[in-house]
N, C-alpha and C positions, 0 to 999 in steps of 0.2 A: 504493500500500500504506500501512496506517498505521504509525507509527513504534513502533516497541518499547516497549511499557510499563516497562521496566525500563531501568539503567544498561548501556549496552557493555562496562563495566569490574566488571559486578557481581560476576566470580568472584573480585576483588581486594575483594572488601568482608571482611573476617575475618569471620568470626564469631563470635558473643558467648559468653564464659566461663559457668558457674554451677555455683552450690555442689550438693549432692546426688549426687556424683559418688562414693556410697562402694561401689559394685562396683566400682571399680578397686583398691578397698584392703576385702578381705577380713578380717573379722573385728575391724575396727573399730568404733566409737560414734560416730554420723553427729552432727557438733554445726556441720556448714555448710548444711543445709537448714534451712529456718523451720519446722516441721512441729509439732504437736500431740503431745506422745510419749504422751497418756492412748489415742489413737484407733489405728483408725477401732474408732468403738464396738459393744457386740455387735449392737444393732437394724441398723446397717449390713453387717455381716458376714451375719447373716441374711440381708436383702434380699441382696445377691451372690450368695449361694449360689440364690436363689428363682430370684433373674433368669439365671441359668446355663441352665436348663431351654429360656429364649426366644431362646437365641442362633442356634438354626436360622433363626430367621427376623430380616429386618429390624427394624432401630429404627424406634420411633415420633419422632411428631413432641416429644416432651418437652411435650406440654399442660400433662400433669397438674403436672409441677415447675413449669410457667412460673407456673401459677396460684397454687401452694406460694409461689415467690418474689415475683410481684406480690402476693399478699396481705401476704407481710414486709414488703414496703415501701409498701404505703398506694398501689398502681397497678394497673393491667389488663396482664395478659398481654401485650398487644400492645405494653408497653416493656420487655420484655424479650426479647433474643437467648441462645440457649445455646451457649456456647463446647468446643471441644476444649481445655482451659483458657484461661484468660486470654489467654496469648502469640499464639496462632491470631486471638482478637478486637483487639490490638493492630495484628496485620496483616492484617486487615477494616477498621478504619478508616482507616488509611493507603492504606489499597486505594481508598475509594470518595473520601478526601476528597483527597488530595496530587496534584500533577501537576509534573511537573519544572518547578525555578525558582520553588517555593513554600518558603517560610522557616518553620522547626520551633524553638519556646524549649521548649528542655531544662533546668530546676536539675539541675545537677551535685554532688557522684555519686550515681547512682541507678541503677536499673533498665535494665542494655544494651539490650533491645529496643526503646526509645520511640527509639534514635539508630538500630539498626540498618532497620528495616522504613520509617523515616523516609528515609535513603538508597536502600534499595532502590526506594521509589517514586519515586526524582529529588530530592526536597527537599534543603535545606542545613539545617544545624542552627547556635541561636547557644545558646552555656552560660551559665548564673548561676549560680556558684559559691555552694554551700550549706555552712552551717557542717559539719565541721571547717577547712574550705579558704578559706571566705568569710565575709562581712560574717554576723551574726547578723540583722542586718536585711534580708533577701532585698525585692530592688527586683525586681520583676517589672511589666512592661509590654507589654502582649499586642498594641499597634500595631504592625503588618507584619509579623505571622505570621498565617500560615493555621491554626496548630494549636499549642495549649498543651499537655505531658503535666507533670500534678501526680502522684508516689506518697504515698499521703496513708494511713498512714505508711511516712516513705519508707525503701526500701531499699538502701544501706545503712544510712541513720545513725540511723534509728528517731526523727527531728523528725516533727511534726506541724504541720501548718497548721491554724487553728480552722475550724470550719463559717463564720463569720462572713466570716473573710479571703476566702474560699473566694467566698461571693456576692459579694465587692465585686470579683473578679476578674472573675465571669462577667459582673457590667454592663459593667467595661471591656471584654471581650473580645466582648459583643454589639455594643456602639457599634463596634467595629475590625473585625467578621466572621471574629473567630477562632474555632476551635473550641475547646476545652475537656473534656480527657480527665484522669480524677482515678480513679486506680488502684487501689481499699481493697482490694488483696489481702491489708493486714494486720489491718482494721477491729475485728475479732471480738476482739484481741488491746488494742487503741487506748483511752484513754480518752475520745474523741470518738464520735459518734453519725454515721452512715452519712448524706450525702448526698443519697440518689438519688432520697427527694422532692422536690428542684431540678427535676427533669428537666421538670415539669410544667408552673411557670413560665419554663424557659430551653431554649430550643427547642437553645443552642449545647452544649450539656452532655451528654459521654456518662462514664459511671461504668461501672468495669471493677470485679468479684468475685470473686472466686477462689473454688472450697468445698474446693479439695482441702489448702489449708495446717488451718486451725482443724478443719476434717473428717479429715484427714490419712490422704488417699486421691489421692497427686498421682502412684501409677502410674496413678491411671482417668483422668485428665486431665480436669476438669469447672470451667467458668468462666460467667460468663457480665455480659451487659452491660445496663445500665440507661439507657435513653436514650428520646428521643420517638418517636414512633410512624411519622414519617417515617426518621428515623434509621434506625432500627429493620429497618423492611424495606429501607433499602438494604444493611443491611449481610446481612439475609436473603440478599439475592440474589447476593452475592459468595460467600458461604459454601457450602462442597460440600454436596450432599445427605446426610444420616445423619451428620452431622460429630460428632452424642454417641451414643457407644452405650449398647446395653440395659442394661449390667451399672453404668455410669455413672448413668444416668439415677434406675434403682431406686436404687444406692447416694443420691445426691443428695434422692431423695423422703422417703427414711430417716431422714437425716439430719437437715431441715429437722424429721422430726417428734419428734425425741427431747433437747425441751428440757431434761431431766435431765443429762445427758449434756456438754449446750452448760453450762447453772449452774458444773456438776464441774469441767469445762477452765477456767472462767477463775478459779475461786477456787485451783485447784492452778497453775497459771500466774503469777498473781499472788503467790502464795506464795512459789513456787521464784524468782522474776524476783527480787525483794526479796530474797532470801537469797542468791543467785549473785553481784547487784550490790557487799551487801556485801563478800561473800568477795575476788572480784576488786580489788575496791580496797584489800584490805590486801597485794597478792601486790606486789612491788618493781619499778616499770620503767614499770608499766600505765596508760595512763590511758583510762577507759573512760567514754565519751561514755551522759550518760542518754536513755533512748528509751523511747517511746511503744507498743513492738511486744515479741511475742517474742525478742528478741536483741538484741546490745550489740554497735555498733563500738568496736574498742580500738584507740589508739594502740598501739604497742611500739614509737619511736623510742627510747626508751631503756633497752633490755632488751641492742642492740646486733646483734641478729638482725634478718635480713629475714622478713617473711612469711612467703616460698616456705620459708626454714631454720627459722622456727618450725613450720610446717607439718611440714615434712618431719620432723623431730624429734619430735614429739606423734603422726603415723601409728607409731611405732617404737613409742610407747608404749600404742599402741590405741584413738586418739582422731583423727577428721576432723576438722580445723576451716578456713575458710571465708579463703584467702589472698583478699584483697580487692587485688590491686594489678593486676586487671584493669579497674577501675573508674576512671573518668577522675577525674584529679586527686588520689587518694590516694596514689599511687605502692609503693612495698613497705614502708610502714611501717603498716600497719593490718592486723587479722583481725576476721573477726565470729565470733562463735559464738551459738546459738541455747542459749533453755532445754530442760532434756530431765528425765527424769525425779532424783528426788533424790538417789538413790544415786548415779547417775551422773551427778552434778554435782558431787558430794561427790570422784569419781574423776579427774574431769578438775581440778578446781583442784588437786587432790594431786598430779597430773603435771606441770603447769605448775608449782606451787613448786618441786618438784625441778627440775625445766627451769632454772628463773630463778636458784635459788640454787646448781646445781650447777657 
């Protein structure tokens, strides 16, 4: 017989935390998801409602988006996979690439699933502590791993790595036979330019996308991944059949076509980010890390409150915000919160002063 693809011990693997969790706290303002608060726009609403009609029958294969998104990026359909979001292509590539007793470089903290789906396939993982916990000079050396995962920009602490850094890893990690996964689920948000024309020269390079944060449609679950053409179909063939649905699929075509819509979000984004930043750092206790993305990790070591108790204190006052101490190495002294729209930004620092100063 062959041996179990998976760990003996896998029902002891925990499973990974995330923010977005505000149907357990009714009639709050979700400020621990990364989401777009202008979306999902009406050309997408539209398309949902159209694609409602097709749900009797099966999904398609997603042509029409793949060609949407290989035209975005300067490539052919054929390097592109479409994901049940991101998360799903995370554990497609560990699926085709890892085999137990293969070593996983994780920077730390970031994104739980690049450690959990890493273990689920047997791998061990080694951390590089990322600033606020580590060296601002991140040493990364991709010799004797099988698989790098970059969030680029990462989450939580909304650093960036340039495009530049970014090639110089992929030569090292081609001389070593690592792979090379760089996760822009924040891109759209990033002062950097998207990647995943590498893919073409770096055979070792898969780039993960998310539509559902900057679209902000992350009940449709819609992701998808940009890699080479052999990549590509291996991860085809791990993946269930119909893995995107219809209502997905349309929403996503929609989406891609209503550049108006994309302009809107990042100039109110960028507006509301600059003004949140400030407010935040005059409020007493805070120190709030600058980032690259929609949201901002805060220290609160010195406000005197845990996380969990700032947390839990801020749902009281009608506000989620995003206890970060399940992320390796911050421990309970950090929250994120995401930008949201302005009124209700204006709302939440009003509740965090009183919080701080009460």
């Amino acid at each position: 017989m062959h041996p179990h693809p998976y760990p003996p011990d896998i029902y002891r693997i925990p499973r990974p935390a995330h923010g977005g969790d505000a149907w357990r706290y009714p009639g709050t303002i979700d400020f621990s998801a990364n989401i777009n608060p202008l979306g999902p726009s009406r050309s997408v609403i539209r398309a949902i409602n159209r694609a409602l009609e097709y749900v009797n029958a099966y999904p398609t294969d997603g042509r029409e988006l793949r060609l949407l998104l290989a035209d975005k990026h300067g490539l052919v359909p054929e390097n592109i996979v479409l994901g049940n979001g991101s998360s799903e292509l995370i554990k497609a590539v560990c699926e085709v690439t890892l085999r137990p007793g293969d070593r996983v470089l994780i920077p730390q903290p970031t994104f739980s699933e690049y450690e959990y789906f890493s273990v689920i396939y047997g791998a061990s993982t080694c951390e590089v502590p990322l600033p606020p916990v580590g060296d601002a000079h991140m040493h990364l050396h991709p010799g004797g791993f099988r698989m790098l995962f970059l969030c680029n920009p990462n989450n939580p602490t909304g650093s960036s790595i340039s495009p530049h850094r970014i090639e110089e890893l992929l030569e090292e990690a081609e001389r070593a036979g690592c792979l090379v996964v760089v996760d822009e689920a924040y891109q759209e948000f990033s002062k950097h330019t998207s990647i995943a024309g590498m893919v073409e020269s770096h055979d070792t390079l898969v780039v993960l996308r998310s539509m559902t944060k900057f679209y902000s449609i992350p009940g449709l679950r819609l992701g998808y991944a940009v890699t080479g053409e052999r990549t590509a179909r291996m991860l085809r063939q791990v993946l269930p059949p119909w893995n995107v649905n219809t209502v997905a699929i349309a929403a996503g075509v929609a989406a891609l076509g209503d550049k108006r819509f994309a302009a809107e979000s990042r100039r109110y984004i960028s507006k509301e980010k600059k003004h949140l930043f400030q407010a935040l750092c005059r409020l007493s206790g805070l120190r709030i890390h600058p980032s690259d993305a929609n949201f901002f990790l805060i220290n609160i070591e010195d406000t005197g409150m845990s996380s969990f108790e700032m947390k839990k204190k801020l749902v009281k006052k009608g506000f989620l915000i995003r206890d970060c101490s399940s992320f390796r190495r911050l421990g309970d002294g950090y929250i994120r919160i995401c930008i949201r729209k302005h009124d209700e930004n204006l709302k939440l620092i009003s509740a965090m002063e009183e919080l701080l100063n009460g």
